[in-house]
N, C-alpha and C positions, 0 to 999 in steps of 0.2 A: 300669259300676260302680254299684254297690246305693248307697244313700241314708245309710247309715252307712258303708258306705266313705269316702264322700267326705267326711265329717262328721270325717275324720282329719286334722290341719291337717298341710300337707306340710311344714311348720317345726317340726314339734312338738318336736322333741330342742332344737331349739339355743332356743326360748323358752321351756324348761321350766328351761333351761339359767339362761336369762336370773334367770327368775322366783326358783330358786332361790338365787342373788348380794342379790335386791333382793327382798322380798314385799311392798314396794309398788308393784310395776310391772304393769302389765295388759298381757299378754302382747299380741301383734300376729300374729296367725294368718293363713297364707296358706292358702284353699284351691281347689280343680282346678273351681269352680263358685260360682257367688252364689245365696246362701240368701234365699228374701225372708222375711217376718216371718212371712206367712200359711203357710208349709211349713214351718218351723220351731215354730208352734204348732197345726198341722194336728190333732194328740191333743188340742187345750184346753189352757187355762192354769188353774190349782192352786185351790181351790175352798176355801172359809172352812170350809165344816162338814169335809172332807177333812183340812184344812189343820191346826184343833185338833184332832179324832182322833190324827193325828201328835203333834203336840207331848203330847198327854195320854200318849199309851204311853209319848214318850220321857222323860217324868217320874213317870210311878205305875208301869211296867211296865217299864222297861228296868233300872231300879237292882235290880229282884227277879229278873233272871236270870244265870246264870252268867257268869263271863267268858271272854270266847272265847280256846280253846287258840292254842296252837303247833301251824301248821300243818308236820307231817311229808309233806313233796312225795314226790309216787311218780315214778319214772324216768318219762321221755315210752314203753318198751316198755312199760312196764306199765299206763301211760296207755292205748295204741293196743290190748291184751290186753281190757282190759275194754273197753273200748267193741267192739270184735269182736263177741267174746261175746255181749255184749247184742241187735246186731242178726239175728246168727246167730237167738235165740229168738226175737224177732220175725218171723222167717222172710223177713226184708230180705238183701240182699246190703252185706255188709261196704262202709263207705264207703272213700275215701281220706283218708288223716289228714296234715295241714298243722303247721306251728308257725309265728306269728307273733307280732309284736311288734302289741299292740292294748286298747284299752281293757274288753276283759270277757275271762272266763276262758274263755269258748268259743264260738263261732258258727256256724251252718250257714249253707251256701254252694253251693244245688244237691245235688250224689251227695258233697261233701266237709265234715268237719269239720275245724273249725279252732280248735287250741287255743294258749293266750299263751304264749307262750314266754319272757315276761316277769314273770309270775304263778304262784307255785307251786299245785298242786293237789293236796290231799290224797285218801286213798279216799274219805270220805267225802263229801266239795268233790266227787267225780266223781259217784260217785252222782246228788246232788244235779241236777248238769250234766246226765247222761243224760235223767233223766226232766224236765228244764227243755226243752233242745234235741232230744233225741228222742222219749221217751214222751208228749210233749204237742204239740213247734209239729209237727215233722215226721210224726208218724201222724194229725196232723189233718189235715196238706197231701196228705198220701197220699191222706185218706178223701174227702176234697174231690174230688180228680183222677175222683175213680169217679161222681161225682154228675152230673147234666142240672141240677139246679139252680142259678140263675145266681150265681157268687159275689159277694164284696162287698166293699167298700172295706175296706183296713188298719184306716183311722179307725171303722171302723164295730163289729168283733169286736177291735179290740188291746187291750180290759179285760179282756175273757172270756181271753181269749190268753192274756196274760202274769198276769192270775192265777189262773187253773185252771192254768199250768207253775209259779208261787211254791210253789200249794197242794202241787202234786204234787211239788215239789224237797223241800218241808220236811217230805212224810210220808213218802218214801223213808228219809229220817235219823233221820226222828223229831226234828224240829228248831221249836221253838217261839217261835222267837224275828225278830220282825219288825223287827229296828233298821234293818236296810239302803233297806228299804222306807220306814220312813218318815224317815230320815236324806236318802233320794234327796228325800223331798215336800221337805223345806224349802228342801232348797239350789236347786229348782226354782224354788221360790216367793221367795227373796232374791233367785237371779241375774235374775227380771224386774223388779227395784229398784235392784238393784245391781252395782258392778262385780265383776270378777274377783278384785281382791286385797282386798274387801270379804268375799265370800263367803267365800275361803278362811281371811278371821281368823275370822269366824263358828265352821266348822267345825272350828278349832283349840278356841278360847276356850269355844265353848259344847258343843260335843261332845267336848273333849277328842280330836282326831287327832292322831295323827301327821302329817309333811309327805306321805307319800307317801300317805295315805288322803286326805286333804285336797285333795292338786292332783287326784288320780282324781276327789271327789266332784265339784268346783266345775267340772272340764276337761269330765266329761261336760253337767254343766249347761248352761255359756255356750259349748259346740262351736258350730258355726256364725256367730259373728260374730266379724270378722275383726279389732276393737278391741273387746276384753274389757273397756273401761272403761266401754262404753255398758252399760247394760240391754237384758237380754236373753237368747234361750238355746234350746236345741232341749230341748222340753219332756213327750219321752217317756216321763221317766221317772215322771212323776208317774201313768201309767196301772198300773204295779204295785201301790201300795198302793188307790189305787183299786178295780182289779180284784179284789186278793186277798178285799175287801170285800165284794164284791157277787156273786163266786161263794161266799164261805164261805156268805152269809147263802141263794143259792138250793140249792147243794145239801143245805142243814140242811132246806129241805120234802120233806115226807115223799112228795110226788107225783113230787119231780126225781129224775133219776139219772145218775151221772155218766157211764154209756152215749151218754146221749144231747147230750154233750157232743162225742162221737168222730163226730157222724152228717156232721163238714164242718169248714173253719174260720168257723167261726159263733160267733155274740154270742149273749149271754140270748136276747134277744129273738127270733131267728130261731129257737129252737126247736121252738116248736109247727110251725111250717111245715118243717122237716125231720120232727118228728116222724110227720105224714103221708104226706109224699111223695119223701122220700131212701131210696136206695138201702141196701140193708143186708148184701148179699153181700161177701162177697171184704175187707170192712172189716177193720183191723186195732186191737186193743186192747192199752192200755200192761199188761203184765204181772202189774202191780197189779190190775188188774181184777177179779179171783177175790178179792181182802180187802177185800169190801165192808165186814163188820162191824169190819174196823180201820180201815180208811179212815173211816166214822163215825164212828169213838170218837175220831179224831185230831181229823177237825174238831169232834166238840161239846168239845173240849179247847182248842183254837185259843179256841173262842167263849166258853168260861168264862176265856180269860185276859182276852181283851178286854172283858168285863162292866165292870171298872172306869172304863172310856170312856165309858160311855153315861151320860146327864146321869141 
């Protein structure tokens, strides 16, 4: 069982159960393993400059973007159709496709994906998911497998990861809008303060949620301890706005390219050293690859929203 598998509390229906009777109660989570502190903040814990970045978007820049529609879900055939499809052009063999009940709207899991079956998914949402979970973590693990060079810890490339798959979810859509990113920094950075039913009035009161966006945001936060009233929380999430950061800002140099992002599952920093000595045959590129001069224009768009951030 993977790391977020386990990160599932196997009580989780009957104390969400609980939770929602009483939103002052901190739920009591049983899980199939003990989490210590140090594995749970294995990513780092949430960073003051990081930390107002967030909060500036979520006040100069979130009130200026649209409001998110009405998600129109597509049948789970039509779900399993397009993802087909897509790896078909990749020239992948079609994976097997799962539905479970789980907290993201899709996950890779070896030669299978896996989508919530408790989450609707529009075409667009899928899009997004493809090139999140295939066109980025999985054709870099691919590109990996082909290399002699020694790979590297999660901790070491999970910025570069997860936001060069943000950046590439949000130009597939055309989608410019970072509130989940930085809505995940905070509830990060409360639930190592605070408790469970702290966090989730936060979420209500100051982001305006619903209950069900709200127990999602705070449930991923504080996963891993098993009394939600302590402090505390598995703090992964705070690597996506991070990442989206720190790849927008290197692939805007004019010497980077986002090729050499696909040479492995590598960080920034390991690039120069694949750029010498990685293997370059048989590699496969996300699709996108051929719209360099949109890919550009998306990101120096991304960076002209975020201009109002910077002191």
């Amino acid at each position: 069982m993977s790391l977020l598998e386990s990160l599932i509390p196997l009580n989780l229906e009957s104390e969400e159960a609980k939770f929602r009777q009483d939103q002052t109660y901190n739920p009591q989570f049983v899980y199939s393993r003990v989490f210590t502190p140090k594995l749970l903040t294995r990513n780092g814990l949430p960073r003051a400059d990081y930390l107002a970045l967030a909060e500036k978007y979520l006040q100069i820049v979130a009130p200026t973007l649209p409001k998110q529609a009405k998600i129109k879900a597509l049948a789970p055939r039509r779900v399993s159709q397009i993802t087909r499809d897509l790896f078909r052009q990749l020239g992948l063999n079609p994976p097997l496709i799962h539905w479970q009940k789980m907290l993201s709207v899709a996950k890779r899991k070896n030669e299978t994906l896996i989508f919530a079956k408790n989450l609707p998914i529009s075409e667009s949402m899928l899009k997004g998911v493809l090139a999140h979970e295939v066109q980025t973590h999985l054709l870099r693990s691919h590109n990996q497998a082909l290399q002699t060079l020694p790979r590297s810890l999660p901790s070491t490339y999970s910025r570069t990861e997860e936001g060069l798959a943000s950046l590439n979810s949000k130009f597939v859509r055309q989608n410019f809008d970072f509130r989940t990113s930085c809505c995940r920094y905070l509830a990060c950075n409360w639930s190592q303060k605070e408790s469970f039913a702290q966090v989730f009035a936060r979420l209500q009161t100051q982001m305006q949620f619903d209950f069900d966006r709200a127990w999602y945001f705070t449930l991923r936060a504080k996963r891993g301890l098993p009394d939600t009233s302590q402090p505390g929380g598995f703090t992964k999430d705070i690597v996506y706005w991070e990442g989206t950061l720190q790849v927008l800002d290197w692939l805007l140099e004019p010497e980077n390219k986002l090729a050499d992002l696909y040479l492995g599952k590598i960080s920034l920093a390991q690039v120069p050293e694949y750029q010498q000595a990685a293997r370059r045959e048989d590699l496969i590129y996300p699709t996108f690859i051929a719209q360099q001069a949109d890919y550009l224009d998306f990101l120096r768009s991304c960076k002209q929203q975020l201009a109002p951030l910077q002191p």
